[in-house]
N, CA, C and O of each residue as an XYZ file, in Angstrom:
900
protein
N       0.974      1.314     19.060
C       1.777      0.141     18.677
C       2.473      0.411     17.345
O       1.769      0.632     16.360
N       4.026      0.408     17.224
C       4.624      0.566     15.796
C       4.379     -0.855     15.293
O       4.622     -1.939     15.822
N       3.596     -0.407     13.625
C       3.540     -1.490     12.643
C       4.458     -2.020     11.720
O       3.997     -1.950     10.581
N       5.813     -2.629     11.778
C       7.036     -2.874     11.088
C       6.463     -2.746      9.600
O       5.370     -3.235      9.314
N       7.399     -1.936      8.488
C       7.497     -1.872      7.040
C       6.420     -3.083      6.223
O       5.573     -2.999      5.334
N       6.907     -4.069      6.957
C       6.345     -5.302      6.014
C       4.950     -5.141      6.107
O       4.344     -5.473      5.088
N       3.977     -4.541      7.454
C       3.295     -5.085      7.547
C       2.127     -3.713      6.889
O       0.906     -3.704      7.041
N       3.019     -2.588      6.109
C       2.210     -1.477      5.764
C       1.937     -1.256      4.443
O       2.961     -1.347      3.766
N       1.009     -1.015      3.850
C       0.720     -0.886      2.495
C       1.993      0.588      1.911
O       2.245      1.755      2.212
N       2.329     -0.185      1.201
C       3.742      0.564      0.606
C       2.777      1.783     -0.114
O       3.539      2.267     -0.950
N       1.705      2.386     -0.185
C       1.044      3.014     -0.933
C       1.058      4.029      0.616
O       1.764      4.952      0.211
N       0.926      4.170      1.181
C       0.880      4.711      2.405
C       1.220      5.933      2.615
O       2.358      6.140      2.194
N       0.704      6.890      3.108
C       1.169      8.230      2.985
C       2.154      8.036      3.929
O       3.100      8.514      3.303
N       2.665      7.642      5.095
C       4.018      7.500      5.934
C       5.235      7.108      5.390
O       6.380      7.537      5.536
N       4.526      5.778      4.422
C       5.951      5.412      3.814
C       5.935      6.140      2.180
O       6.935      6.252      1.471
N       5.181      6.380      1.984
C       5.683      7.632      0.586
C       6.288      8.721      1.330
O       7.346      9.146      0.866
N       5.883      9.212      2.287
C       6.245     10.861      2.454
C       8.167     10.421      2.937
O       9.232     10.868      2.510
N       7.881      9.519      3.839
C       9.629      8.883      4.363
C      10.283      8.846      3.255
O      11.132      9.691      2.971
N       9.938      7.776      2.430
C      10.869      7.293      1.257
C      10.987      8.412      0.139
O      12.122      8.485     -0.332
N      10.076      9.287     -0.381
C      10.062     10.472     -0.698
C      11.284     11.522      0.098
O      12.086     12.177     -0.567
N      11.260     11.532      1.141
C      12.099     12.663      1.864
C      13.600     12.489      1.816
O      14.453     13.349      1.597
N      13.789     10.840      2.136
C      15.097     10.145      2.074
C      15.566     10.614      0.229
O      16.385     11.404     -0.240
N      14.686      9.776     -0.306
C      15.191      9.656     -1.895
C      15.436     11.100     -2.203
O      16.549     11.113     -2.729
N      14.850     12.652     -2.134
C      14.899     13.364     -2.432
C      16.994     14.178     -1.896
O      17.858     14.838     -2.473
N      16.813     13.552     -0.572
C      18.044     14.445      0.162
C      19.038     13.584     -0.252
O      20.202     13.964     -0.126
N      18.667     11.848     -1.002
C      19.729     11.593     -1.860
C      19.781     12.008     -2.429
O      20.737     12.742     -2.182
N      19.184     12.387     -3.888
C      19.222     12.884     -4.825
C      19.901     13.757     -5.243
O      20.598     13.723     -6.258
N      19.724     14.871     -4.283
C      20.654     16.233     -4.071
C      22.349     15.867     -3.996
O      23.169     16.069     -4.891
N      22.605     15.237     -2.573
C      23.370     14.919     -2.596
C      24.662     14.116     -3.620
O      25.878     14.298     -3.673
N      23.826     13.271     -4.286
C      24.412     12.242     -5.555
C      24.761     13.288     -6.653
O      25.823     13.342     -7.272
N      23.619     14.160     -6.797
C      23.818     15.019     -8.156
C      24.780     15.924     -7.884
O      25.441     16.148     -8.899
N      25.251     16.729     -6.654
C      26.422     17.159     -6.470
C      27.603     16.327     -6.394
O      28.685     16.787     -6.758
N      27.482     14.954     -5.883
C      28.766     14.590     -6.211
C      28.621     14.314     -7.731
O      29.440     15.033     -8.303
N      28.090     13.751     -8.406
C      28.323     13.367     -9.736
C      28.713     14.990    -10.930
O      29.244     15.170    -12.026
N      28.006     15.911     -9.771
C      28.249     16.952    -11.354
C      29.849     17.890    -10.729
O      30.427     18.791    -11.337
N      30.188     17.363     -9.523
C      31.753     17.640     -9.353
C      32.546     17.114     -9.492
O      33.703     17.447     -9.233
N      32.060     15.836    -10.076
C      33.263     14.739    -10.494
C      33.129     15.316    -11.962
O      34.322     15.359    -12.261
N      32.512     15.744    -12.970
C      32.374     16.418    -14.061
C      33.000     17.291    -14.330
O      33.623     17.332    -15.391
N      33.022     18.576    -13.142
C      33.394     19.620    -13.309
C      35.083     19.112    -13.122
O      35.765     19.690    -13.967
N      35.607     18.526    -12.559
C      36.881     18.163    -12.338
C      37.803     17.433    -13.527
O      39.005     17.259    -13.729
N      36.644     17.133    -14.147
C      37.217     16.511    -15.847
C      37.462     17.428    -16.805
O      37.945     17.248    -17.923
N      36.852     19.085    -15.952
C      36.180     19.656    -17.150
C      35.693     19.468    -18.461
O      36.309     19.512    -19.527
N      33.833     19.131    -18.105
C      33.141     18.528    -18.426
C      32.651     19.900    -18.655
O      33.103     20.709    -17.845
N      31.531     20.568    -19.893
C      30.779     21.389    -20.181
C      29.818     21.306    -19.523
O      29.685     20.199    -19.001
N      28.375     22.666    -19.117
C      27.833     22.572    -18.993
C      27.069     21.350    -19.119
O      26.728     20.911    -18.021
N      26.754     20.772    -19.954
C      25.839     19.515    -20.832
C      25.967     18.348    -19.834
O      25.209     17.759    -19.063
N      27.616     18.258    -20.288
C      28.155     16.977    -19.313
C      28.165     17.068    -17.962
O      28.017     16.009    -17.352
N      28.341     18.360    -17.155
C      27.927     18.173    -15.865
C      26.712     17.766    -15.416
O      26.534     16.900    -14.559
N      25.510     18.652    -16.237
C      24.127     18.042    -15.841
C      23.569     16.974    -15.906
O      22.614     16.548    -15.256
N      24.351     16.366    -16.958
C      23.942     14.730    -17.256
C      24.427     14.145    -16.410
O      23.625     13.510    -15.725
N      25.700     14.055    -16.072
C      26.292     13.186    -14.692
C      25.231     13.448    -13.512
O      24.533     12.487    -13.188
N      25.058     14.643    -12.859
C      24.168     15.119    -12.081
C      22.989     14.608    -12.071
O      22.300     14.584    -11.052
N      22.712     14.260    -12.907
C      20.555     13.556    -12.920
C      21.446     11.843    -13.350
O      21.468     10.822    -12.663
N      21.814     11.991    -14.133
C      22.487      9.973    -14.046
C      22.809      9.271    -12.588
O      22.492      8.176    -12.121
N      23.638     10.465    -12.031
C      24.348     10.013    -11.242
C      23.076      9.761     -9.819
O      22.813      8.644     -9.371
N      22.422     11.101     -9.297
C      21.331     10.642     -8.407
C      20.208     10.058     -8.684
O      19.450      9.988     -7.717
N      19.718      9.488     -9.925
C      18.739      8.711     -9.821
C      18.724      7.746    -10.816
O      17.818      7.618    -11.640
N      20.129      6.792    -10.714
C      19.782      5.818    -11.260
C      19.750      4.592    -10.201
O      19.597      3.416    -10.530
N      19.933      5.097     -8.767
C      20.051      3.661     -8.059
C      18.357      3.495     -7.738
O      17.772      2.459     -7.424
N      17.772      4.894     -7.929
C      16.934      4.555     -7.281
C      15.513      4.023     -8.285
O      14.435      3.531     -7.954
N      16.106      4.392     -9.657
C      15.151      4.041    -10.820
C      15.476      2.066    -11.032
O      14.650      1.167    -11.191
N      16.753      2.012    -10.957
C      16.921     -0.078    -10.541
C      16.444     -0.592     -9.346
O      16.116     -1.778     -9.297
N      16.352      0.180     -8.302
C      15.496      0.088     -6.877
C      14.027     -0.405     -7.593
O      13.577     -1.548     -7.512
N      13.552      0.443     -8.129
C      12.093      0.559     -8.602
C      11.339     -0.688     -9.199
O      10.326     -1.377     -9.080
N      12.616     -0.507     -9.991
C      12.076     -1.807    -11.487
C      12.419     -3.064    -10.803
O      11.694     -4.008    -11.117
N      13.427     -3.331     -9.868
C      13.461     -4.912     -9.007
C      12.290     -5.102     -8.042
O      11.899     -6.238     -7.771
N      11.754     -4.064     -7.544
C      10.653     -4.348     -6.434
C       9.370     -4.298     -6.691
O       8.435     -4.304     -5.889
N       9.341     -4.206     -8.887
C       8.234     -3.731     -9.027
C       7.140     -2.330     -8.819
O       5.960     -2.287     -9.165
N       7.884     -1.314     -8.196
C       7.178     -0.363     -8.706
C       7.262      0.641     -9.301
O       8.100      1.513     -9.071
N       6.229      0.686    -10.337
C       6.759      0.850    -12.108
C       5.498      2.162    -12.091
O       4.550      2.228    -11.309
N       5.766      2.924    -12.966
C       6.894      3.716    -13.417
C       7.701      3.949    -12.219
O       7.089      4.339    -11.225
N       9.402      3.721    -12.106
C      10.042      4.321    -10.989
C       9.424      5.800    -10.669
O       8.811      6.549    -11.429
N       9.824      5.996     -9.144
C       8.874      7.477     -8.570
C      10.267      8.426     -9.711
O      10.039      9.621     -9.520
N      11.159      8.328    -10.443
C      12.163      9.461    -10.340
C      11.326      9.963    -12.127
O      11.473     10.986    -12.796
N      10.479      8.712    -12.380
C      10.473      9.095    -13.939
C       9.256      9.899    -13.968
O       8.849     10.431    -15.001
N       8.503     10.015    -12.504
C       6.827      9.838    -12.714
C       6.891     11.473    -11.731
O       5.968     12.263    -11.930
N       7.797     11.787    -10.909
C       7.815     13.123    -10.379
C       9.050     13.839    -10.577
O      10.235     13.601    -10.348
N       8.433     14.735    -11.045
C       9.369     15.999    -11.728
C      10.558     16.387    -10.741
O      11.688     16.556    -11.198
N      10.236     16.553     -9.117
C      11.236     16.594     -8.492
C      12.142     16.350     -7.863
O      12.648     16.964     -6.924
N      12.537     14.970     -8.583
C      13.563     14.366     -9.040
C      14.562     15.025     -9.452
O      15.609     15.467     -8.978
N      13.824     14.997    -10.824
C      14.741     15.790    -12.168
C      14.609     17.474    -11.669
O      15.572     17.949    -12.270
N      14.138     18.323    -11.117
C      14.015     19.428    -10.792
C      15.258     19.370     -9.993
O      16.076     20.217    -10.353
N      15.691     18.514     -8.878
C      16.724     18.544     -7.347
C      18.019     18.010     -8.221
O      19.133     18.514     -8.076
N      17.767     17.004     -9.084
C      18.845     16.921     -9.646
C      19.662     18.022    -10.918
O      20.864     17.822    -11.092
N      19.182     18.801    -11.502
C      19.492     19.617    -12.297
C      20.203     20.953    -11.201
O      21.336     21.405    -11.369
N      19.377     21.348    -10.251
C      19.336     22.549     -9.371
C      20.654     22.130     -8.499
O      21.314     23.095     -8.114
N      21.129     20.854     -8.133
C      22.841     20.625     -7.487
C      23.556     20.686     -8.929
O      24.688     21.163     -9.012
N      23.013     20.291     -9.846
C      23.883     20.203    -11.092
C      24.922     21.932    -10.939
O      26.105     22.270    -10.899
N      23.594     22.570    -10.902
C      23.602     23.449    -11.867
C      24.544     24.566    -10.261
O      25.196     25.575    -10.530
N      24.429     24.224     -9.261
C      24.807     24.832     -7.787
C      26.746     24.350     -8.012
O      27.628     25.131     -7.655
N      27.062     22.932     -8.666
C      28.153     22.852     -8.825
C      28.774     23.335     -9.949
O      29.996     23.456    -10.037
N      27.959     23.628    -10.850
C      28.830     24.058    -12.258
C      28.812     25.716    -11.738
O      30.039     25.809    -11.719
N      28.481     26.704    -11.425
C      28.542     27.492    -11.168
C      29.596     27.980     -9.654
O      30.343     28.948     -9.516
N      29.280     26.949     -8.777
C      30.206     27.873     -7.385
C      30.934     26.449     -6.798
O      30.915     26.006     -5.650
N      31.682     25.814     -8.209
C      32.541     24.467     -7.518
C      33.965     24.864     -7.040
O      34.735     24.004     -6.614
N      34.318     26.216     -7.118
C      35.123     26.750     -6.376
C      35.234     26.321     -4.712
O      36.231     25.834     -4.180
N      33.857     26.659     -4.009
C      33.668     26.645     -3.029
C      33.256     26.246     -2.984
O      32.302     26.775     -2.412
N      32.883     24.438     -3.412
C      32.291     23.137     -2.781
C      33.415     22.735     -2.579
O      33.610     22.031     -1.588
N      34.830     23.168     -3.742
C      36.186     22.007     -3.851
C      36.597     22.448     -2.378
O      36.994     21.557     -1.627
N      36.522     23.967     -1.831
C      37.189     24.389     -0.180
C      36.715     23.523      0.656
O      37.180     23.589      1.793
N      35.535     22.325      0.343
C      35.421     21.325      1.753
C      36.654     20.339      1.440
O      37.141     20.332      0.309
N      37.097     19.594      2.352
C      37.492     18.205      2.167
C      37.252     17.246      1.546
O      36.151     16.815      1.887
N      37.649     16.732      0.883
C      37.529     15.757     -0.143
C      36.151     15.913     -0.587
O      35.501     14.886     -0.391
N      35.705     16.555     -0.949
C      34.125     17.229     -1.511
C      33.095     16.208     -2.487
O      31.874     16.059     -2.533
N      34.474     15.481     -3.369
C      33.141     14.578     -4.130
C      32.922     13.450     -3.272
O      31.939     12.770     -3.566
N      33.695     13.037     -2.143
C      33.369     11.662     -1.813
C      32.656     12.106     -0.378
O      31.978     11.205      0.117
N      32.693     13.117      0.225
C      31.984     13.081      1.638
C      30.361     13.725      0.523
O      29.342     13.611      1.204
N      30.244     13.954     -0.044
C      29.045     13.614     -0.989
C      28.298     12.919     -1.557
O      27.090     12.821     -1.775
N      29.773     12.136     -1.910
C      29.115     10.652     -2.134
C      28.685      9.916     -0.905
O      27.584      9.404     -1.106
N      29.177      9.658      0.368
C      29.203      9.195      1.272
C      27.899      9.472      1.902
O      27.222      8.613      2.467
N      27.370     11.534      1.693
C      25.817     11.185      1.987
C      25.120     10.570      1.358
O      24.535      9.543      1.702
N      25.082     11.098      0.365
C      23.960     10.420     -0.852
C      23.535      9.020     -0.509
O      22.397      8.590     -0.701
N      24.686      8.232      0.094
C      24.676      6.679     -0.108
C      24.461      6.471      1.297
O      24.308      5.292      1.619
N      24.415      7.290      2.167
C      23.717      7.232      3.488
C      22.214      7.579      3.032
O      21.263      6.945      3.490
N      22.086      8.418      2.285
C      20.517      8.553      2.278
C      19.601      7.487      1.642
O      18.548      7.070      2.126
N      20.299      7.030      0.219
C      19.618      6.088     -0.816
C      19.674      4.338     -0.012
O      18.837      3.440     -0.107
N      20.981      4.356      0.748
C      20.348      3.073      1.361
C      19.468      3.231      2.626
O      18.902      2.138      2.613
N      19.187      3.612      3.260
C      18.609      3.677      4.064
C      16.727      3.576      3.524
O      15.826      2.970      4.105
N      16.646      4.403      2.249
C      15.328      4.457      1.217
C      14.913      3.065      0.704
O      13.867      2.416      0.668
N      16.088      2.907      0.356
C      15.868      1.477     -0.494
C      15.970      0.171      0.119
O      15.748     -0.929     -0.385
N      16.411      0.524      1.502
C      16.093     -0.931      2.426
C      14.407     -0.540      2.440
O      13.734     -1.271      1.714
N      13.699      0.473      3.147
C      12.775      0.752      3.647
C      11.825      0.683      3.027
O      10.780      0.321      3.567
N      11.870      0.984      1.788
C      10.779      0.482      0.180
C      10.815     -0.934      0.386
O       9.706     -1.455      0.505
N      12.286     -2.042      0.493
C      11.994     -2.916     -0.384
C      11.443     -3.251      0.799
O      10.554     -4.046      0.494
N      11.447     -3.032      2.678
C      10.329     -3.693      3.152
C       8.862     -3.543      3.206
O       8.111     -4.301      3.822
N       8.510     -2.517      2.521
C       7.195     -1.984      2.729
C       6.537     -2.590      1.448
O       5.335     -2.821      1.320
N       7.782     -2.874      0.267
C       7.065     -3.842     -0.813
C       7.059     -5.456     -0.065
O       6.565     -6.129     -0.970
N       7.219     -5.995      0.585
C       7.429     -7.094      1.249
C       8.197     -8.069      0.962
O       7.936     -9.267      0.858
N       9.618     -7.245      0.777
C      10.711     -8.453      0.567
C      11.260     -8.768      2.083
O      11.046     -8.169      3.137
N      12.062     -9.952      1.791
C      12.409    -10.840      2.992
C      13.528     -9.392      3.373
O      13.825     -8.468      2.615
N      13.988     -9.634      4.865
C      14.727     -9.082      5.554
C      16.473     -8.850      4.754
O      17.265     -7.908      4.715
N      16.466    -10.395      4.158
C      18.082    -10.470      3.965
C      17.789     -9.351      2.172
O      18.425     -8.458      1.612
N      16.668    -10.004      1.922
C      17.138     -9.043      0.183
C      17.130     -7.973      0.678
O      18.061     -7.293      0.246
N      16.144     -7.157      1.838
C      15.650     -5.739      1.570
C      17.159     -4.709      1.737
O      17.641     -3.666      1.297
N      17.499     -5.940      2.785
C      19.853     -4.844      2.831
C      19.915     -5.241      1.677
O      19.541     -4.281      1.004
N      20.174     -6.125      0.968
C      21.320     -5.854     -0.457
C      19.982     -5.316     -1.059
O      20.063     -6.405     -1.627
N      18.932     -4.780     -1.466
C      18.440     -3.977     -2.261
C      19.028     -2.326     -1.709
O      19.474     -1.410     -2.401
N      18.800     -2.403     -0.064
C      19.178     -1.232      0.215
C      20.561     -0.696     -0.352
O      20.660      0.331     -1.023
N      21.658     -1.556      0.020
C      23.073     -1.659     -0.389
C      22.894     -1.199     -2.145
O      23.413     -0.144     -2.510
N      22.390     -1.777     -2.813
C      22.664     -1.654     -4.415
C      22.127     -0.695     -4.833
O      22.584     -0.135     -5.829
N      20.350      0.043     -3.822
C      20.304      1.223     -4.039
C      21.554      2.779     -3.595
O      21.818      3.813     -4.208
N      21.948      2.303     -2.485
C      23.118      3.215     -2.631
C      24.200      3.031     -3.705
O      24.889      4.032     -3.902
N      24.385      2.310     -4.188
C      26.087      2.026     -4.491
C      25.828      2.393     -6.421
O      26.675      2.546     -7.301
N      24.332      2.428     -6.489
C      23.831      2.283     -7.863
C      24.496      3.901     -8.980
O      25.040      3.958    -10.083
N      24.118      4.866     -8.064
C      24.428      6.257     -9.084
C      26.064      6.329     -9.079
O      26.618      6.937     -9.994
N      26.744      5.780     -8.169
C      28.341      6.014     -7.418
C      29.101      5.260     -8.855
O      29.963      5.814     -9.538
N      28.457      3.671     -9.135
C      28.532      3.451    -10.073
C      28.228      3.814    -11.221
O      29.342      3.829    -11.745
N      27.493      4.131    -12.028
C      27.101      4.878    -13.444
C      28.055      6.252    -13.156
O      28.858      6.395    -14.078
N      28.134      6.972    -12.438
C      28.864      7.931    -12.417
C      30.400      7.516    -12.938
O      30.750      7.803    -14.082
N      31.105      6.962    -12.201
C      32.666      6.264    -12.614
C      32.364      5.817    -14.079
O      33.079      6.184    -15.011
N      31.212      4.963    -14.254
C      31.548      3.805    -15.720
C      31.460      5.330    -16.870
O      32.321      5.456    -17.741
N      30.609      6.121    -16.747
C      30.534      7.356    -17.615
C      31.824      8.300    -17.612
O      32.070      9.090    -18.524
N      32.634      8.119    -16.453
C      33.854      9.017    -16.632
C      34.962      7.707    -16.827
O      36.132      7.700    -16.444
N      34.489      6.998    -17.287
C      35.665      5.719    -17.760
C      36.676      5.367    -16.688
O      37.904      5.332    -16.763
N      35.936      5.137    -15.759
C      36.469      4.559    -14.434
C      36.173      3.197    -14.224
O      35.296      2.672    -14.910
N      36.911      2.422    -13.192
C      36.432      1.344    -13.046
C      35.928      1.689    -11.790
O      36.699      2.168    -10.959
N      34.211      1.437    -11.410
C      33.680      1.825    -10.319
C      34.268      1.496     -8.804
O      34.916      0.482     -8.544
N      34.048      2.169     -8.184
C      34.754      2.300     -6.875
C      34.219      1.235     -5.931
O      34.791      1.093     -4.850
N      33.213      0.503     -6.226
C      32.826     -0.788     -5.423
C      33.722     -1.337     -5.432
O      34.423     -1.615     -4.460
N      33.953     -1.718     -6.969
C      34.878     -2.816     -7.490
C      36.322     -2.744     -7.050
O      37.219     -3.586     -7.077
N      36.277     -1.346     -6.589
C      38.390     -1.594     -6.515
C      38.198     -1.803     -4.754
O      37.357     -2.085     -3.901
N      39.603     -1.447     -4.930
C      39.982     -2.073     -2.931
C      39.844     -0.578     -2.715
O      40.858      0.116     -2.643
N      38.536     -0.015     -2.600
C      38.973      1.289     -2.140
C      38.170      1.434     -0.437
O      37.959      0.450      0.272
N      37.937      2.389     -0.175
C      37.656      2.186      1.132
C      35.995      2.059      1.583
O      35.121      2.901      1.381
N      35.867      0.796      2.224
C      34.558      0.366      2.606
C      32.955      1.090      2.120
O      31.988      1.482      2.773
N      33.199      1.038      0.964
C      31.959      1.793     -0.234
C      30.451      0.872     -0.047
O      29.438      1.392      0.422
N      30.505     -0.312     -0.423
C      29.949     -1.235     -0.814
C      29.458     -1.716      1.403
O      28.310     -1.532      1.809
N      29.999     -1.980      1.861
C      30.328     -2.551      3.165
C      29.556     -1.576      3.819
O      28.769     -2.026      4.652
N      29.577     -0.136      3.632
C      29.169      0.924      4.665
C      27.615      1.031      4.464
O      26.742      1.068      5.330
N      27.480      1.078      2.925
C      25.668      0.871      2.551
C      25.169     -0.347      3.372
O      24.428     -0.130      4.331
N      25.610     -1.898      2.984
C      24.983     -2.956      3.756
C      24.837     -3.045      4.932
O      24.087     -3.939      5.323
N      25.635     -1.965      6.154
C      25.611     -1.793      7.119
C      24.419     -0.791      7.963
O      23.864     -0.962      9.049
N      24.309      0.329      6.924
C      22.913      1.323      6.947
C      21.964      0.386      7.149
O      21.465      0.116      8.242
N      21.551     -0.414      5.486
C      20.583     -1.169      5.398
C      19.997     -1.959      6.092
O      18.821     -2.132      6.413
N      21.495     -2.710      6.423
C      21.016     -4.174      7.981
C      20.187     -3.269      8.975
O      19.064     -3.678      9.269
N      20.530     -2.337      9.404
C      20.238     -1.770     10.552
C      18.606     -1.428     10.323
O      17.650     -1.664     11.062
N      18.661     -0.862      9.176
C      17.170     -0.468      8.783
C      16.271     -2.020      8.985
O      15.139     -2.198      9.435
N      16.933     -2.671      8.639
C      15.892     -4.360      8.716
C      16.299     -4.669     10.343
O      15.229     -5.105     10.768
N      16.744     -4.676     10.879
C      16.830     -4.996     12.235
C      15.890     -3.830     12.947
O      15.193     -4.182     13.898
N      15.867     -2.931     12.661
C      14.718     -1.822     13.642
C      13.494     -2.311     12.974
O      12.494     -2.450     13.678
N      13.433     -2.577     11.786
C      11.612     -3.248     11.451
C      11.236     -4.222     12.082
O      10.099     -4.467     12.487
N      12.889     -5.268     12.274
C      12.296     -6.417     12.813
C      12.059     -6.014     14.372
O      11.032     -6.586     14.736
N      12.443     -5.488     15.098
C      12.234     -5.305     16.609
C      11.051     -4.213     16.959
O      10.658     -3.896     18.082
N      10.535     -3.664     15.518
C       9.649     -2.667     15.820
C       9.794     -1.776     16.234
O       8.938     -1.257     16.951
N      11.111     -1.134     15.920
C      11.388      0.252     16.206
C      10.653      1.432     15.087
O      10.275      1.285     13.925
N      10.645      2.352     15.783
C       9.565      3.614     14.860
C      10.698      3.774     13.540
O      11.885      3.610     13.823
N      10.308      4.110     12.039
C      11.051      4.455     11.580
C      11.919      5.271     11.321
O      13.058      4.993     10.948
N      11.345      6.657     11.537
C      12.267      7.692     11.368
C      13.315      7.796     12.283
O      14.428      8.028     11.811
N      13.168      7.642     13.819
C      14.930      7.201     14.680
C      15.946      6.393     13.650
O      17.065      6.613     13.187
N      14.869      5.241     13.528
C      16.210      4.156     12.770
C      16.678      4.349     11.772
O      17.714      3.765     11.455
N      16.035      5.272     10.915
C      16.136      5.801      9.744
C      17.732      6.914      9.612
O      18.583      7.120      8.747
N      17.425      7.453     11.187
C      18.712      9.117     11.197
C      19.753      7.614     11.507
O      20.548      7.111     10.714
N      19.506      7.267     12.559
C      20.729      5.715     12.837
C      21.066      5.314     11.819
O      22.190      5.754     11.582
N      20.546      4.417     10.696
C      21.354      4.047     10.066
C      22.026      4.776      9.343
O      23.229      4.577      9.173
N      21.268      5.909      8.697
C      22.422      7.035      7.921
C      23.346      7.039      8.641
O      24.158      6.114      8.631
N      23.467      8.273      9.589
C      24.680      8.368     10.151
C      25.663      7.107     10.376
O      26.893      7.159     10.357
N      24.798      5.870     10.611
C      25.681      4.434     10.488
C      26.826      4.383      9.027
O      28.041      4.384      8.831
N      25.792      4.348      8.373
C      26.436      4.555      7.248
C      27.296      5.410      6.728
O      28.138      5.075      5.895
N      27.168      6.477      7.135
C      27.962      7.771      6.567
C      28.951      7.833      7.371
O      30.072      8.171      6.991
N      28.720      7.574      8.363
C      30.436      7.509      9.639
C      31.365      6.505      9.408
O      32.517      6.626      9.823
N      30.805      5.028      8.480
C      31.677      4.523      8.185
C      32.411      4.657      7.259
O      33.426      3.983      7.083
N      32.071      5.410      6.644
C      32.312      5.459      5.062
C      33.314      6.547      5.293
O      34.488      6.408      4.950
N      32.900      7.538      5.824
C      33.767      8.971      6.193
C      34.997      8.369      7.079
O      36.074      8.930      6.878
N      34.993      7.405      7.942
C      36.044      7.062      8.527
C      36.477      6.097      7.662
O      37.534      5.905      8.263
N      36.530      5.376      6.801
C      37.114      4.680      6.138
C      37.858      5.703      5.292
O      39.061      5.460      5.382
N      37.587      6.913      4.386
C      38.175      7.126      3.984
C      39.416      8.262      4.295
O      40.233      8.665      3.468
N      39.329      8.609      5.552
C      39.983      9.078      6.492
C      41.342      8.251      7.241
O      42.377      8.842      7.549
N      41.128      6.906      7.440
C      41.211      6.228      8.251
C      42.267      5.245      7.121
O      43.356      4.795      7.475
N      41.650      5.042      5.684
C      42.269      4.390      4.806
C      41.781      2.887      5.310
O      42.267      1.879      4.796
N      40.995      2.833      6.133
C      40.282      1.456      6.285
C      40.036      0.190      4.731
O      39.786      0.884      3.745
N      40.042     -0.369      4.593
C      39.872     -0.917      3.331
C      39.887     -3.007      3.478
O      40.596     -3.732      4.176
N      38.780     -3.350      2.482
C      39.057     -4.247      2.851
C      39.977     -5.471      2.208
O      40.280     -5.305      1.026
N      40.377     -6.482      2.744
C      41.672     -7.835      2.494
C      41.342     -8.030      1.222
O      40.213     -8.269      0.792
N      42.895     -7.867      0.281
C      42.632     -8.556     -1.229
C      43.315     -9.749     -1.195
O      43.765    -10.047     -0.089
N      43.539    -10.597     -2.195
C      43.841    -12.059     -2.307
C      45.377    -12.224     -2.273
O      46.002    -11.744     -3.219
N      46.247    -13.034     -0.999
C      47.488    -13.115     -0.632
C      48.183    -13.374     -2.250
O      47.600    -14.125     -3.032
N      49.448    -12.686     -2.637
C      50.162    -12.487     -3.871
C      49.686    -11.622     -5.157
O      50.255    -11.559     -6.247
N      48.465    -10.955     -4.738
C      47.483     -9.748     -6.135
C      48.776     -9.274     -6.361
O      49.708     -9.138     -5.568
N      48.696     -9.028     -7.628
C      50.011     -8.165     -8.178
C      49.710     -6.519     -8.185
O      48.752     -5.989     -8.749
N      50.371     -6.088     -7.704
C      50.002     -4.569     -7.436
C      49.217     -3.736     -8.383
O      49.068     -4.121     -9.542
N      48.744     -2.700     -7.994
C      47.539     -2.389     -9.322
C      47.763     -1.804    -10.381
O      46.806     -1.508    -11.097
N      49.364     -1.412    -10.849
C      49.483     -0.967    -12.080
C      50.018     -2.183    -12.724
O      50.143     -2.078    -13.945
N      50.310     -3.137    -12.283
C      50.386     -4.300    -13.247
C      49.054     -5.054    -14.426
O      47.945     -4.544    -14.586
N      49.355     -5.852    -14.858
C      48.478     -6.490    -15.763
C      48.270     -7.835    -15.599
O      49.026     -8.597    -16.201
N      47.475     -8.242    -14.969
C      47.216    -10.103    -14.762
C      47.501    -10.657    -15.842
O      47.409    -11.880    -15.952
């Protein structure tokens, strides 16, 4: 019989080793996009690595501290900071040939934020939040490093603008993750589902230029309200 998230001691070797595995292949992921958005500023050594560990584990260190569990896992295990330094350090060295993929920092970003929401729905049910918070925890754990990354390169974060379905593609992972707990689906299926949920939208949005409705008469965006 599968036992839905809520009903498992979040201490659990199933749901540590899951949420562990997820958070980690975010991690990676985030810290390469964040330390190639660096390298593209040309950012020094210093500054790439810092974006790189800022960038993958800060959604999941505000994940932590809202659901209560303290010390966040990113401050309390080293390989965290070990996965995040080691993409740091994979982009400052051969970002030649990360830039030869397609749009390289954002189908990066796009995993990362397939991986971290999918983690951070799945924590906040195993800490026993209601169904509707555990998506927007999931959602804010993705969208969390995407942000600090932009506000540190003096951007206005990419949630915030009309850019393409950022914010929308995480809550969509997440829901899904709370809808397989609620029907009692095993986790790890629903787990590859919602990623890929997530990451296909996001990748087709920005492919696709999908984006969502701003307010009839916005004055175009190099103007000044």
């Amino acid at each position: 019989m599968i036992v839905p998230l809520t009903e498992i001691n979040p201490d659990s070797e199933p749901v540590r080793t899951l949420v562990l595995a997820l958070d980690l292949c975010g991690t990676f992921a985030f810290a390469l996009s964040g330390a190639m958005a660096g390298v593209r500023r040309r950012l020094d050594v210093y500054g790439v690595l810092v974006l790189a560990v800022v960038t993958s584990t800060f959604g999941g260190i505000g994940r932590d501290l809202l659901i209560g569990s303290v010390p966040p896992a990113a401050l309390i295990d080293e390989r965290y900071f070990a996965v995040s330094l080691l993409a740091g350090l994979i982009a400052f060295l051969w970002s030649p040939a990360i830039e030869k993929l397609r749009n390289p920092v954002r189908l990066l970003d796009a995993a990362g934020l397939a991986f971290f929401c999918v983690a951070g729905a799945q924590k906040a049910l195993a800490f026993g939040l209601s169904p509707a918070m555990a998506a927007l925890l999931g959602m804010l754990t993705g969208i969390g490093g995407g942000m600090i990354r932009d506000v540190l390169l003096a951007e206005v974060p990419a949630v915030l603008r009309r850019t393409e379905l950022y914010a929308v593609a995480a809550l969509a992972g997440s829901a899904l993750v709370v809808v397989g707990d609620l029907l009692f689906a095993a986790p790890v299926p629903i787990a590859i589902a919602a990623g890929i949920l997530c990451f296909g939208i996001r990748v087709l949005a920005i492919r696709r230029g999908w984006r969502l409705p701003i307010a009839p008469g916005s004055p175009p965006p190099n103007k000044e309200s």
